[in-house]
C-alpha positions in Angstrom: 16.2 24.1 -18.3 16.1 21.1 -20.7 15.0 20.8 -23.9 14.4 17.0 -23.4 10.6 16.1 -23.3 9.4 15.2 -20.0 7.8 11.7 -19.2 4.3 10.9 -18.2 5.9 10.7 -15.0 7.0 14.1 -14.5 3.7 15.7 -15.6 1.8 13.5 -13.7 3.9 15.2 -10.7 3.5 18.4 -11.9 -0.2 17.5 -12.3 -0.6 16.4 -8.7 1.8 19.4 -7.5 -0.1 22.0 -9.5 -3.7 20.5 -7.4 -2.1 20.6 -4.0 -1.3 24.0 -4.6 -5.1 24.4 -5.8 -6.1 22.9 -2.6 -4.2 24.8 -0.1 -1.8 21.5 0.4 1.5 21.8 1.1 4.5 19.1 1.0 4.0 17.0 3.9 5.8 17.5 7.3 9.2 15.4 7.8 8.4 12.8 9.7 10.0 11.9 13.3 11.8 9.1 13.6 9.2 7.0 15.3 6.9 7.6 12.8 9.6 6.2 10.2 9.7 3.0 12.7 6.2 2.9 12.6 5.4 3.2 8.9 8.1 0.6 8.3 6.8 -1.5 10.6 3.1 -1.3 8.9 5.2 -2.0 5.6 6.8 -5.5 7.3 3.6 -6.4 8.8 1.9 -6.0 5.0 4.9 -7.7 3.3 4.4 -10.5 5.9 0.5 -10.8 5.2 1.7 -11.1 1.4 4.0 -13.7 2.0 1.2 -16.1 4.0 -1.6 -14.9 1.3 0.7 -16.1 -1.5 1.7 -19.3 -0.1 -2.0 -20.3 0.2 -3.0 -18.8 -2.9 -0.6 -21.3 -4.7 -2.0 -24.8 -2.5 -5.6 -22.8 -3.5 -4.4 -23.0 -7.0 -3.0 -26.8 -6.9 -6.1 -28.1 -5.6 -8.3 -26.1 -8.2 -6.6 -28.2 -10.8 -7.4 -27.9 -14.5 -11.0 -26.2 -13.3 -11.6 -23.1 -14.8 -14.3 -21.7 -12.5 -12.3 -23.0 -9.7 -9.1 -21.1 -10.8 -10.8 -17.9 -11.5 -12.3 -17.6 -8.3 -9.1 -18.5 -6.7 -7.9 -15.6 -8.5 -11.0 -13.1 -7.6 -10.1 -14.3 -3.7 -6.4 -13.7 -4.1 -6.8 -10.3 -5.5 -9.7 -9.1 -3.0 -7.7 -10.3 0.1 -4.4 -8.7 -1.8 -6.4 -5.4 -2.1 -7.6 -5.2 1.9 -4.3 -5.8 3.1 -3.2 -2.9 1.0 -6.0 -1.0 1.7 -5.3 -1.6 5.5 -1.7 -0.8 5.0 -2.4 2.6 3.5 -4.9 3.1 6.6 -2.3 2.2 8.9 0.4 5.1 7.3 -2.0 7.7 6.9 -2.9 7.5 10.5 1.1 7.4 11.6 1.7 10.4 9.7 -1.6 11.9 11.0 0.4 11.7 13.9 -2.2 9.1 15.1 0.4 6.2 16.0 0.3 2.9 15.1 -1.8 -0.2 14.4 -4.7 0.7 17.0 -4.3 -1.4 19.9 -1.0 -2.1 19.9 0.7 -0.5 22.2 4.9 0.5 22.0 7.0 -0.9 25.0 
């Protein structure tokens, strides 16, 4: 073993390792290769949703102007709408790996 010292990264591993241990966790299951497909096609969709949210963040920005209330709510939106589309995203992959499918309702030809 190395002397080196370990990064906050590391421990924060351990940390997290040491809890799922704790809480009767184990690593997770290898997952098939649909649910690969699927996760990375959650991970498109939300890239996709970014994209779009971005480009209308920046015309909301342009026509807020020099306006500092105008800009900060601009901002408040951006970051809410940023946060449910990850929030959604992380739905979406828990439920794959659940073993629950995809996005509900859409259905796989």
């Amino acid at each position: 073993m190395s002397d080196a010292p370990k990064s906050a990264w590391e421990i924060a591993l351990e940390k997290l390792n040491r809890q799922d241990k704790e809480r009767g966790e184990g690593a997770p299951a290898a997952l098939t290769p649909a649910q690969k497909e699927a996760i990375a096609e959650a991970r498109r969709r939300f890239q996709a949703g970014v994209a779009e949210g971005e480009i209308l963040h920046q015309a909301s920005l342009r026509k807020a102007g020099d306006d500092p209330e105008a800009l900060a709510k601009v901002e408040e939106e951006y970051r809410i709408d940023r946060q449910r589309l990850e929030d959604q995203r992380d739905r979406e992959i828990a439920r794959v790996r659940a073993g629950g499918g995809g996005k509900p309702g859409k259905k796989k030809k």
